[in-house]
C-alpha positions as CSV (number, residue, x, y, z in Angstrom):
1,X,194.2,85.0,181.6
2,X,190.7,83.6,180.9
3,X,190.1,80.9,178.4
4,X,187.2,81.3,176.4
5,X,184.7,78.4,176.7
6,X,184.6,77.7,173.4
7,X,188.3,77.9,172.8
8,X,188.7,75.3,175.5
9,X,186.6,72.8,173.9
10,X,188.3,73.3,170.6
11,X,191.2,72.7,172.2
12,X,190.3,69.1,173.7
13,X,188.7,67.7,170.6
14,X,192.4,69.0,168.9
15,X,193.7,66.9,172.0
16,X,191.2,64.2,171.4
17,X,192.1,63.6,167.1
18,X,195.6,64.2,168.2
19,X,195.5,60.8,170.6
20,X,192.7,59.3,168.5
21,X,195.9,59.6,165.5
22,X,198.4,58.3,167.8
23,X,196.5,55.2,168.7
24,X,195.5,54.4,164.9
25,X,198.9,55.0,164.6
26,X,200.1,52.0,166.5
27,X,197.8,50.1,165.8
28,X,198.9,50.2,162.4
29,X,202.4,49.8,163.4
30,X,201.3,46.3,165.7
31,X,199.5,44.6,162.6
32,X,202.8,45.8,159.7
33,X,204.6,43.7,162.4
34,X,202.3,41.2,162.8
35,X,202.6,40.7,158.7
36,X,206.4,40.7,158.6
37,X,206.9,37.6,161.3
38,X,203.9,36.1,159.3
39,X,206.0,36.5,156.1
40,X,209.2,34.6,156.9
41,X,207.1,32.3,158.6
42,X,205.1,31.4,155.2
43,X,208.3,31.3,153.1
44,X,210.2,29.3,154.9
45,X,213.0,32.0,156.1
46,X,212.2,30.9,159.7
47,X,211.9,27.8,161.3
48,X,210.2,27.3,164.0
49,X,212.7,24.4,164.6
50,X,215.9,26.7,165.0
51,X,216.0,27.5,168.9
52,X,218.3,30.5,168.9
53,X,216.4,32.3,165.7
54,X,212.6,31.6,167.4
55,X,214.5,33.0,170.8
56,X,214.9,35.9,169.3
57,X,211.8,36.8,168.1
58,X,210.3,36.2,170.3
59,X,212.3,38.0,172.7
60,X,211.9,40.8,170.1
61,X,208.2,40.3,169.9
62,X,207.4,40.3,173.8
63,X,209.2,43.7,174.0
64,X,207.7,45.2,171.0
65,X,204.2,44.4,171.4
66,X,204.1,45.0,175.6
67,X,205.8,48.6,174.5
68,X,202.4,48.7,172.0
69,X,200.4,47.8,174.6
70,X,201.4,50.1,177.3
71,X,201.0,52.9,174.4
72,X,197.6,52.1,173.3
73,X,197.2,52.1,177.0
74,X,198.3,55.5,177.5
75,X,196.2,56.5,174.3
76,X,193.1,54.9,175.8
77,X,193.4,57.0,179.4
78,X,193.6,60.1,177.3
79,X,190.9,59.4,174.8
80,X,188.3,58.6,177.8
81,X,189.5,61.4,180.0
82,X,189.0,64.5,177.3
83,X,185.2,63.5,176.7
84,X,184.5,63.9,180.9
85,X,186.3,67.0,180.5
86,X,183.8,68.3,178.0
87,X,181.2,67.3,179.9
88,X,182.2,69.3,182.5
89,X,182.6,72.2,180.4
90,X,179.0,72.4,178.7
């Protein structure tokens, strides 16, 4: 079956806003994080004297934000790779 031309590139910019969305999307996600550390930080509900709670976070906060990273990563591959591809196809 035979893809019309046009269809195709509809297709990848779908592909293209679809990823574009995703990585707004966690980017979004990183900086709501980013404001609730900052919170408890400002109002005193963590110290950055307590060992065991600043463990934790930041254990919490290495894992979170490398799994943000490798995302926006991902994101990033696909978001260059769909404009070669229409390139290719006009």
């Amino acid at each position: 079956m035979v893809i019309n031309i046009n269809l195709r590139i509809n297709l990848l910019e779908l592909y293209f806003h679809k990823y574009l969305q995703y990585k707004i999307l966690t980017i979004t996600i990183l900086f709501a994080y980013f404001i609730g550390i900052l919170i408890p930080f400002l109002t005193g509900q963590l110290s950055l004297i307590n060992f065991s709670s600043m463990f934790l976070v930041t254990i919490i906060s290495s894992a979170f934000i490398s799994i943000i990273v490798i995302l926006i990563n991902k994101f990033n591959y696909h978001l260059k790779r769909i404009p070669e591809e229409l390139k290719l196809l006009k």
